[in-house]
mmCIF file of the C-alpha atoms, coordinates in Angstrom:
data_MODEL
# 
_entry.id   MODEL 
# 
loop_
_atom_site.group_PDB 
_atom_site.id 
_atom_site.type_symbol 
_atom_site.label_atom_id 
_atom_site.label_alt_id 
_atom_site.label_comp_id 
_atom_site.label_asym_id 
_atom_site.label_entity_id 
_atom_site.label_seq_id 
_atom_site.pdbx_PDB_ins_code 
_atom_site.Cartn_x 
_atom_site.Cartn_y 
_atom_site.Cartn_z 
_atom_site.occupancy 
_atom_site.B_iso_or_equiv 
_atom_site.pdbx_formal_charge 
_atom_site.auth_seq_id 
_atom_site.auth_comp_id 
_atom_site.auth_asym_id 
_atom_site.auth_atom_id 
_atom_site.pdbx_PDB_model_num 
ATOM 1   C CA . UNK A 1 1   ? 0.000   0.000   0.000  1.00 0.00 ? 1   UNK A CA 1 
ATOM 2   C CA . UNK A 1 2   ? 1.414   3.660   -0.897 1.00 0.00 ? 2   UNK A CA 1 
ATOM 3   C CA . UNK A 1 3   ? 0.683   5.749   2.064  1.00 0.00 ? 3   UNK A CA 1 
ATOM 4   C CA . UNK A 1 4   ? -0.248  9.322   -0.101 1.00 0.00 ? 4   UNK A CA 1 
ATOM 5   C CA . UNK A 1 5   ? -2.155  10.510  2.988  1.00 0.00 ? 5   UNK A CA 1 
ATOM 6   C CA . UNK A 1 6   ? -1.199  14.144  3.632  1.00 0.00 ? 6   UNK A CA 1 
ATOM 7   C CA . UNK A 1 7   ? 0.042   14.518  7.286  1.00 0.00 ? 7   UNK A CA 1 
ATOM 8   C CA . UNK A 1 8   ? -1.120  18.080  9.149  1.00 0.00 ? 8   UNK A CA 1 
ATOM 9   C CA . UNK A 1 9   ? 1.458   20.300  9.486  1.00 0.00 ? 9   UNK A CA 1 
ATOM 10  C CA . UNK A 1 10  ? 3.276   21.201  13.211 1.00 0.00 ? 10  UNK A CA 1 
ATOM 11  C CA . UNK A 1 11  ? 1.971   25.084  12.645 1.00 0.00 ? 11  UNK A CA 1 
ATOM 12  C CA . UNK A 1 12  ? -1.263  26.842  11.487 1.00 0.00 ? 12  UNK A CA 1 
ATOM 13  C CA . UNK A 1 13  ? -4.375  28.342  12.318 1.00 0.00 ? 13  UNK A CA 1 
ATOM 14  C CA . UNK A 1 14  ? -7.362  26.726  14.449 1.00 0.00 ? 14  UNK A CA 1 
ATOM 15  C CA . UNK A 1 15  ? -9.511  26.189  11.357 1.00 0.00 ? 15  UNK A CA 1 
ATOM 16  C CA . UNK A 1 16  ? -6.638  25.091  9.289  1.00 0.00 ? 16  UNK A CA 1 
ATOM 17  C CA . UNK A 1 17  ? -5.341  22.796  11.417 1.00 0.00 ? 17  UNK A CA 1 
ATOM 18  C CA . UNK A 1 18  ? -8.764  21.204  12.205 1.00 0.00 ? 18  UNK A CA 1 
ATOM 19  C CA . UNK A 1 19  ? -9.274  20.753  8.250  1.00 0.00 ? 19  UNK A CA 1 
ATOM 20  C CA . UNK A 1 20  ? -6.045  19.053  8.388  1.00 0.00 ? 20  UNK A CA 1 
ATOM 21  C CA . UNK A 1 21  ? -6.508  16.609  10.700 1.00 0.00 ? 21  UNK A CA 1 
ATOM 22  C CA . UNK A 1 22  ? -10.030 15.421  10.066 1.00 0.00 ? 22  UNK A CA 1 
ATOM 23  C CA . UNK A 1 23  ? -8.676  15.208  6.040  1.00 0.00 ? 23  UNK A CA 1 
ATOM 24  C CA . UNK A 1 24  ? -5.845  13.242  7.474  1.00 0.00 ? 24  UNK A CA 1 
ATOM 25  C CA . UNK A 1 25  ? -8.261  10.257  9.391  1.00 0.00 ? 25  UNK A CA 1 
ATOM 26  C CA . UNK A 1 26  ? -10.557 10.728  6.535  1.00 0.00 ? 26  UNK A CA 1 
ATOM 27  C CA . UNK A 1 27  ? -7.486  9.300   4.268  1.00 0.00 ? 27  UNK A CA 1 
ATOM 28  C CA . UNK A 1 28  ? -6.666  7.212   6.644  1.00 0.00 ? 28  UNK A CA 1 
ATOM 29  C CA . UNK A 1 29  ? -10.153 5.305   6.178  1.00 0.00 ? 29  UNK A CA 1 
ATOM 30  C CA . UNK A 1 30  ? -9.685  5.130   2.743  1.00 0.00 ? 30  UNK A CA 1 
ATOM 31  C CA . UNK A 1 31  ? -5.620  3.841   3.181  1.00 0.00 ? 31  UNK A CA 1 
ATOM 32  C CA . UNK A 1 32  ? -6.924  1.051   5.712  1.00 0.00 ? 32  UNK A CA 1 
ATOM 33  C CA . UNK A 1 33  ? -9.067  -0.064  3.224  1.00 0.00 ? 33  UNK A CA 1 
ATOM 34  C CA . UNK A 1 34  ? -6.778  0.221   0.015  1.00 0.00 ? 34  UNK A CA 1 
ATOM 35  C CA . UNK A 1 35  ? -6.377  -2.838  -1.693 1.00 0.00 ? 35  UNK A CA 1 
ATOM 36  C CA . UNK A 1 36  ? -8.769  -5.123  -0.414 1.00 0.00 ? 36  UNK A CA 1 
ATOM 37  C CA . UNK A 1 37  ? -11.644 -7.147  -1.930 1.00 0.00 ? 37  UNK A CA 1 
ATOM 38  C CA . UNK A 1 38  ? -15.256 -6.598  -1.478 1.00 0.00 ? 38  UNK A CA 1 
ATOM 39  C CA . UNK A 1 39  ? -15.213 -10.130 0.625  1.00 0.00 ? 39  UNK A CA 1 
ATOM 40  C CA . UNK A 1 40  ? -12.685 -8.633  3.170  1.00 0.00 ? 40  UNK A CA 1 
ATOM 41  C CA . UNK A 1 41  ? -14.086 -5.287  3.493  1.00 0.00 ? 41  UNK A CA 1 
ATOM 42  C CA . UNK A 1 42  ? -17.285 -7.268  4.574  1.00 0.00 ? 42  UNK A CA 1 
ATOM 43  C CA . UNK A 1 43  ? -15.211 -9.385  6.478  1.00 0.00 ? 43  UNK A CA 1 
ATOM 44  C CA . UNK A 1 44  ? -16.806 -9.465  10.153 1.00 0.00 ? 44  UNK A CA 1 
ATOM 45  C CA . UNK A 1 45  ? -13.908 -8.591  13.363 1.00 0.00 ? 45  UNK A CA 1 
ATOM 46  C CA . UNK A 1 46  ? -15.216 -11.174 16.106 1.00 0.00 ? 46  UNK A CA 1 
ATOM 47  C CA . UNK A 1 47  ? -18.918 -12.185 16.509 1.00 0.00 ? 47  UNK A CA 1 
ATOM 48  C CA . UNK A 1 48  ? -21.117 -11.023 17.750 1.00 0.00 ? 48  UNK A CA 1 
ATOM 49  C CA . UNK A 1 49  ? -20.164 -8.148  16.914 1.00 0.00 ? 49  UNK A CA 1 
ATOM 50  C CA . UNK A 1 50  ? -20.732 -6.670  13.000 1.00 0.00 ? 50  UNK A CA 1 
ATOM 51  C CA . UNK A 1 51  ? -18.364 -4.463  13.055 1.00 0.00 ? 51  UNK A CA 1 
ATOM 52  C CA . UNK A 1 52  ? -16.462 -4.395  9.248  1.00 0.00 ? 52  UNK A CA 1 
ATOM 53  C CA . UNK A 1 53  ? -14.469 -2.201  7.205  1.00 0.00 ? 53  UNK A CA 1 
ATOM 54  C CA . UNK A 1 54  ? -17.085 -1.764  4.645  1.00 0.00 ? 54  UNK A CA 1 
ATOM 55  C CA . UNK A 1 55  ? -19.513 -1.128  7.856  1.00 0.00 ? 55  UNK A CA 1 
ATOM 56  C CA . UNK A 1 56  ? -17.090 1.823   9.127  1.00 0.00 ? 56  UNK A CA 1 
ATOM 57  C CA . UNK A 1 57  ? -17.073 3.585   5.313  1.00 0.00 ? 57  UNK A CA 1 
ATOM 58  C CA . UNK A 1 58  ? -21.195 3.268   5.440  1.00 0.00 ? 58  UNK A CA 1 
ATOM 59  C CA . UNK A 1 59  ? -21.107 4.193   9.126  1.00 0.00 ? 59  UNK A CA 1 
ATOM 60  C CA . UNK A 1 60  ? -19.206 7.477   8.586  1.00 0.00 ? 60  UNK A CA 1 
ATOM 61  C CA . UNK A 1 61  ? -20.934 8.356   5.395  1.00 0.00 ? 61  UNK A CA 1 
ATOM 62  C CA . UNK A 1 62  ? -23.663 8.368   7.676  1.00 0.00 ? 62  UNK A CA 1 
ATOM 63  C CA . UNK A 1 63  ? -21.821 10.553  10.177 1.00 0.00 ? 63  UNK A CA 1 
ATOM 64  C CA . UNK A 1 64  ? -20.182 13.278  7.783  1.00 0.00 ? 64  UNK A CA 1 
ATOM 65  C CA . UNK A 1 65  ? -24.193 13.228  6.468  1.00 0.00 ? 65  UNK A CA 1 
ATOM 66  C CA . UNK A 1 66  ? -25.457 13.889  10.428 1.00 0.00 ? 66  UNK A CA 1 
ATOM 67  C CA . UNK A 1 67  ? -23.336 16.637  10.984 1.00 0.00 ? 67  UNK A CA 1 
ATOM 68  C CA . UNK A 1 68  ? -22.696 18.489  8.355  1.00 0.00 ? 68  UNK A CA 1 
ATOM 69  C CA . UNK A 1 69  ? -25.953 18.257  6.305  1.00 0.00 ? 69  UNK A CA 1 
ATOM 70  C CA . UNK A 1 70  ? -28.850 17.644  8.681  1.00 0.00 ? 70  UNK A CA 1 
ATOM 71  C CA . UNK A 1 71  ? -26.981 19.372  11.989 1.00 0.00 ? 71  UNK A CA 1 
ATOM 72  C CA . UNK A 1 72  ? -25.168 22.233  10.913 1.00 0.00 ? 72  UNK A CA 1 
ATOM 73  C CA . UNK A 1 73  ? -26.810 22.971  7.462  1.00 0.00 ? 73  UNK A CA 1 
ATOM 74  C CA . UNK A 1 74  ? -30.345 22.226  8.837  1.00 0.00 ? 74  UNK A CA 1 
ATOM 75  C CA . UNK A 1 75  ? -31.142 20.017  5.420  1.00 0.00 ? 75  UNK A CA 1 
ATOM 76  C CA . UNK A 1 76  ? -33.890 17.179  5.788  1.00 0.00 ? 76  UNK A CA 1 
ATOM 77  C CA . UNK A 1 77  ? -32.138 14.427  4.506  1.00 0.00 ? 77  UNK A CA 1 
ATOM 78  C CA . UNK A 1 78  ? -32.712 11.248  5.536  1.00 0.00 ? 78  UNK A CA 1 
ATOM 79  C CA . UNK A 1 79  ? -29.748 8.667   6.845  1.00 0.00 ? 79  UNK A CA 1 
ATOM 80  C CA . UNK A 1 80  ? -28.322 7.074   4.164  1.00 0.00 ? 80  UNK A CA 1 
ATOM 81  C CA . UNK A 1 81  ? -28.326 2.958   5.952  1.00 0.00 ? 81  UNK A CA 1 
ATOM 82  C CA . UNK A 1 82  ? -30.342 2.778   9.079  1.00 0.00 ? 82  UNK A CA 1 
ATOM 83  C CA . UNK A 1 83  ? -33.314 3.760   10.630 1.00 0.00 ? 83  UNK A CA 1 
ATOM 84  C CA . UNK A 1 84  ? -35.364 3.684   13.536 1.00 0.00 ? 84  UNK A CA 1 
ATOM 85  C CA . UNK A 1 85  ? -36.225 -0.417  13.111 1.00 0.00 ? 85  UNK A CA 1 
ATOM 86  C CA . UNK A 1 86  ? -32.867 -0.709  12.301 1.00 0.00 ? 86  UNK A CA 1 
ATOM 87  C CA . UNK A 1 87  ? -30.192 1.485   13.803 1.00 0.00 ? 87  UNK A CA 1 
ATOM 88  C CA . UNK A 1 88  ? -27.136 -0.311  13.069 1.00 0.00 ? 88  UNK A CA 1 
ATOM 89  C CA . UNK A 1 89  ? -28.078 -0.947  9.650  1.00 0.00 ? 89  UNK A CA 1 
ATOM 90  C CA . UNK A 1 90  ? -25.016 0.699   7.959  1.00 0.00 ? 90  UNK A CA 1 
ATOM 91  C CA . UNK A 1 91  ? -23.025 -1.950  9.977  1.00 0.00 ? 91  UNK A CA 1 
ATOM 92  C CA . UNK A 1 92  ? -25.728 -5.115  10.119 1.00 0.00 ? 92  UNK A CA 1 
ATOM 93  C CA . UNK A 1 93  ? -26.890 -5.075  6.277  1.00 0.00 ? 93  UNK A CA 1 
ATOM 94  C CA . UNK A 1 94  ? -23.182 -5.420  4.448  1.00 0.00 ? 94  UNK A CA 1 
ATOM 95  C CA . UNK A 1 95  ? -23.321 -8.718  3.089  1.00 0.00 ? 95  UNK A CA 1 
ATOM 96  C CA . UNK A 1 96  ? -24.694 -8.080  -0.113 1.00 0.00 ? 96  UNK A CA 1 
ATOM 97  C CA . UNK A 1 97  ? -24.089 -4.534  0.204  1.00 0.00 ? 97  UNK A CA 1 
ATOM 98  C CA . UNK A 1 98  ? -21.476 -2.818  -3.067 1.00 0.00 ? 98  UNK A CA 1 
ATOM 99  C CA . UNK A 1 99  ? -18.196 -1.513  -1.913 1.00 0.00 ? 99  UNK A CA 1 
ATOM 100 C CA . UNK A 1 100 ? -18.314 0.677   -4.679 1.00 0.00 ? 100 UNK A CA 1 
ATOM 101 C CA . UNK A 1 101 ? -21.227 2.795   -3.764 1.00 0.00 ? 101 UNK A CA 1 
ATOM 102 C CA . UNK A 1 102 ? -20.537 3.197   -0.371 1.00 0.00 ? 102 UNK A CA 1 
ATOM 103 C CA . UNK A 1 103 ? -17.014 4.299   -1.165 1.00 0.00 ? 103 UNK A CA 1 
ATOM 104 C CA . UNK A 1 104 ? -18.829 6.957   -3.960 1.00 0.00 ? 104 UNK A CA 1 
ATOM 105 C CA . UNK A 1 105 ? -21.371 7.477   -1.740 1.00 0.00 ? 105 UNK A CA 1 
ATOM 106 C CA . UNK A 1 106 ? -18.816 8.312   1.500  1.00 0.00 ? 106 UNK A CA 1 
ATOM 107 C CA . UNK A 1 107 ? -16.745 10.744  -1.153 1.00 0.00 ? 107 UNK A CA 1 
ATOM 108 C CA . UNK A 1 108 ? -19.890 11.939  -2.084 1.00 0.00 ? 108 UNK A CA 1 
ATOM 109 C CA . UNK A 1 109 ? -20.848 13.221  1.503  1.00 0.00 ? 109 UNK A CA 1 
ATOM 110 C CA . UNK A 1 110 ? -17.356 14.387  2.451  1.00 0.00 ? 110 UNK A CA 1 
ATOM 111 C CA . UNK A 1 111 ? -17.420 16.770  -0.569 1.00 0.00 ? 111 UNK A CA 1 
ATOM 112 C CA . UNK A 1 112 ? -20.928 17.978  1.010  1.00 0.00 ? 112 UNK A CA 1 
ATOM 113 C CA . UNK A 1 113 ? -19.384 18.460  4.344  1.00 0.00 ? 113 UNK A CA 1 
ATOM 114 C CA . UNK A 1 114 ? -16.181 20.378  3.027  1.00 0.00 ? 114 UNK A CA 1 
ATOM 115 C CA . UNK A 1 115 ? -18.952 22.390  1.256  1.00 0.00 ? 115 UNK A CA 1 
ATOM 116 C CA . UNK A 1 116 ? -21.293 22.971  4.016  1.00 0.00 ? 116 UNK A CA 1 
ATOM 117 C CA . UNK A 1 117 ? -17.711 23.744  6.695  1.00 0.00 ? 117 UNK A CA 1 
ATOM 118 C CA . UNK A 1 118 ? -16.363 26.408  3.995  1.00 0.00 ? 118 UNK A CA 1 
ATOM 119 C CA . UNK A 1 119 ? -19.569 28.085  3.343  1.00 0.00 ? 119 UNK A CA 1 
ATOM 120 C CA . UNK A 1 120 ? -19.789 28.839  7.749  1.00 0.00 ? 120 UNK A CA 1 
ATOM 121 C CA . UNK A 1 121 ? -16.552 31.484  8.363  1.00 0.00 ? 121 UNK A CA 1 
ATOM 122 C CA . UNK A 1 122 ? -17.434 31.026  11.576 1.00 0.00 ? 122 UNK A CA 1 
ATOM 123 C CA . UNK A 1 123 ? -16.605 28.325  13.891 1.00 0.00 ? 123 UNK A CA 1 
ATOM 124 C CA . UNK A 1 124 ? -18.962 29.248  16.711 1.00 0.00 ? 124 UNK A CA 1 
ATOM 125 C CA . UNK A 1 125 ? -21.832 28.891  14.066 1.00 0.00 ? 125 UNK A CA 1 
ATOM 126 C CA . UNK A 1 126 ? -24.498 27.105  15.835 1.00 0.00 ? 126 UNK A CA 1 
ATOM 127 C CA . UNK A 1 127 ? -25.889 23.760  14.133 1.00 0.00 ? 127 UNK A CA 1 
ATOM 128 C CA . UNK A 1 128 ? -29.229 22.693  14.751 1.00 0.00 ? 128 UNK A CA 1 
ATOM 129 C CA . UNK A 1 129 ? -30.410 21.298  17.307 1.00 0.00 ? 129 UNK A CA 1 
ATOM 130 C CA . UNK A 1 130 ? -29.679 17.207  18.031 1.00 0.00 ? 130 UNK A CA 1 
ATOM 131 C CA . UNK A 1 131 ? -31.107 14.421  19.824 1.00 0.00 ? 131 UNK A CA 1 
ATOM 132 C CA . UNK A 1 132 ? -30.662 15.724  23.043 1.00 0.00 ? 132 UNK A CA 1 
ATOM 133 C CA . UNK A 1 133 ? -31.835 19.685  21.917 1.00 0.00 ? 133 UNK A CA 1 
ATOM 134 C CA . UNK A 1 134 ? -28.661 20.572  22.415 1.00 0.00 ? 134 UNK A CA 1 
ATOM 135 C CA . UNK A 1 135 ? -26.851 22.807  19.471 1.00 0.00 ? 135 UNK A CA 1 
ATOM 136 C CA . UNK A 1 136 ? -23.096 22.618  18.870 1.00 0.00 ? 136 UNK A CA 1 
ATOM 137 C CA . UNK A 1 137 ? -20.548 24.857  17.471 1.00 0.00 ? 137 UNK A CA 1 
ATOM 138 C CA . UNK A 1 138 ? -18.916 24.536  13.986 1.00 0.00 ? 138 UNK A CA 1 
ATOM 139 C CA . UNK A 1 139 ? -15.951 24.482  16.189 1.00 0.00 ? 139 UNK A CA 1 
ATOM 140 C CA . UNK A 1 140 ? -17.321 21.153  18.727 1.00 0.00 ? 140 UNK A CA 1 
ATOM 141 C CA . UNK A 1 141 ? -18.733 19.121  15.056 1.00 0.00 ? 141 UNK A CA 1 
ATOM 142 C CA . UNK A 1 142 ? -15.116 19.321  13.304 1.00 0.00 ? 142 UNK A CA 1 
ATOM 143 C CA . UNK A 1 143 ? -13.522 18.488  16.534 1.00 0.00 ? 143 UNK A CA 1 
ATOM 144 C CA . UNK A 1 144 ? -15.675 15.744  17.503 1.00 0.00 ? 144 UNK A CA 1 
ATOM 145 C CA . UNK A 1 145 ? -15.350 14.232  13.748 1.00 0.00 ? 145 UNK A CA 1 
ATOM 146 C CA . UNK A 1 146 ? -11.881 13.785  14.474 1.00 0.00 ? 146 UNK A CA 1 
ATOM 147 C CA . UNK A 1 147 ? -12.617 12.122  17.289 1.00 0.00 ? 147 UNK A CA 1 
ATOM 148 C CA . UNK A 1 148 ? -15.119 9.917   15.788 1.00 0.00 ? 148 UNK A CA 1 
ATOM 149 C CA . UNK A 1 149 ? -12.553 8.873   12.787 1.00 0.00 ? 149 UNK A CA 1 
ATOM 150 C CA . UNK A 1 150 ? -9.987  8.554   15.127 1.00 0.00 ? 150 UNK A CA 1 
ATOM 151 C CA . UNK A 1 151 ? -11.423 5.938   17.085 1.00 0.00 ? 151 UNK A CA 1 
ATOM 152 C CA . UNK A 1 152 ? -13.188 4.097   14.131 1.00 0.00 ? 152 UNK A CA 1 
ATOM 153 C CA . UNK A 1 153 ? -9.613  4.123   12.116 1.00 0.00 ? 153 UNK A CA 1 
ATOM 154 C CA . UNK A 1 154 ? -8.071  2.182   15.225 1.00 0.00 ? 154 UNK A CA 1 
ATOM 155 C CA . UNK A 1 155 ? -11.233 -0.343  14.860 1.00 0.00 ? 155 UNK A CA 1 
ATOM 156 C CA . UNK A 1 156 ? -9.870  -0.583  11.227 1.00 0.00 ? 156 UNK A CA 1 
ATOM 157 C CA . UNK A 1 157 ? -6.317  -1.149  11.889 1.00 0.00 ? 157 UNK A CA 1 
ATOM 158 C CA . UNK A 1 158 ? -7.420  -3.670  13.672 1.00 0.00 ? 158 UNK A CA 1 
ATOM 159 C CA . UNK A 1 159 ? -9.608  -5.549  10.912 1.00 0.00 ? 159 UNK A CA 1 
ATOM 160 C CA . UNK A 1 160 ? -6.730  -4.919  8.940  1.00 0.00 ? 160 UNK A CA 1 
ATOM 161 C CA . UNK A 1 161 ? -4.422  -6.243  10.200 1.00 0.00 ? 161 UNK A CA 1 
ATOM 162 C CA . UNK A 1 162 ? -6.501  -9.528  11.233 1.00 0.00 ? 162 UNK A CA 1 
ATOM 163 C CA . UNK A 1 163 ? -7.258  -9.564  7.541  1.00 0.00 ? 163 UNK A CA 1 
ATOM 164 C CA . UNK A 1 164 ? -3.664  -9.639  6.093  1.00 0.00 ? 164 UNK A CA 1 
ATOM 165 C CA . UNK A 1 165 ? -1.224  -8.450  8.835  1.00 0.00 ? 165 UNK A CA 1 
ATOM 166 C CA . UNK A 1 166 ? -0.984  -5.021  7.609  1.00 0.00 ? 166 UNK A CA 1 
ATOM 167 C CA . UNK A 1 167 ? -0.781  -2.577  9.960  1.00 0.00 ? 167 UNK A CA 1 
ATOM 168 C CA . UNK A 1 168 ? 0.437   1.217   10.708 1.00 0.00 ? 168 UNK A CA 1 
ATOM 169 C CA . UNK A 1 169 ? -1.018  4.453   11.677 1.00 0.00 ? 169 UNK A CA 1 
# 
């Protein structure tokens, strides 16, 4: 695998540095699952869990689609994989489920949430309200997307490396 993931930079400002960072674990998604077949990206980590590679890609589609397009842009779209019968849908429903369009379809929402981040100059912009009424900052969504790919691209080391032995940050 070519790492051409483009690390942040030791110095800039808050919003550039935040941009950065949550482009760097976005990459990092896409470099864990680099090279794989559609089989292995469905490939399941230990039951009973369904936790998969392909799962994570539909799972933060679903995420960059939350935040940036209902939350902070205050559009009614609906999720993309789950719903209220089934809320872990983007992870459960991935055995017949096409790598391709969930990899278009996770590019696809990315590109709306660089859109919808851009066209806000400020980060204390307030998104709409969530499940538990409470609003967030511009500033508190990019940060806590970060955390959210951070801790979803250590679930996909993992799978990784169970898959074929590679591993790596």
């Amino acid at each position: 695998m070519a790492d051409t993931r483009t690390h942040p930079g030791p110095t800039g400002g808050e919003r550039e540095m935040l941009r950065a960072w949550l482009d760097w674990h976005r990459e990092t998604l896409a470099y864990k699952c680099e090279g794989l077949t559609e089989e292995q990206l469905r490939t399941r980590s230990v039951p009973p869990s369904t936790l998969s590679l392909l799962g994570l890609v539909r799972h933060l589609a679903d995420v960059e689609r939350t935040w940036f397009r209902r939350r902070l842009n205050g559009e009614d779209v609906p999720p993309l994989y789950f719903d209220d019968t089934d809320v872990d849908g983007e992870f459960d429903n991935v055995d017949t489920a096409s790598a391709e369009e969930a990899f278009a379809t996770w590019r696809s929402e990315v590109g709306h949430a660089r859109a919808a981040e851009a066209a806000h100059p400020d980060l204390d912009v307030l998104a709409a309200r969530g499940r538990n009424g409470e609003r967030r900052s511009l500033r508190w969504i990019l940060i806590h997307m970060i955390e959210e790919y951070a801790r979803h691209n250590g679930h996909a080391d993992l799978l990784r490396e169970r898959l074929d032995g590679v591993t790596g940050e």
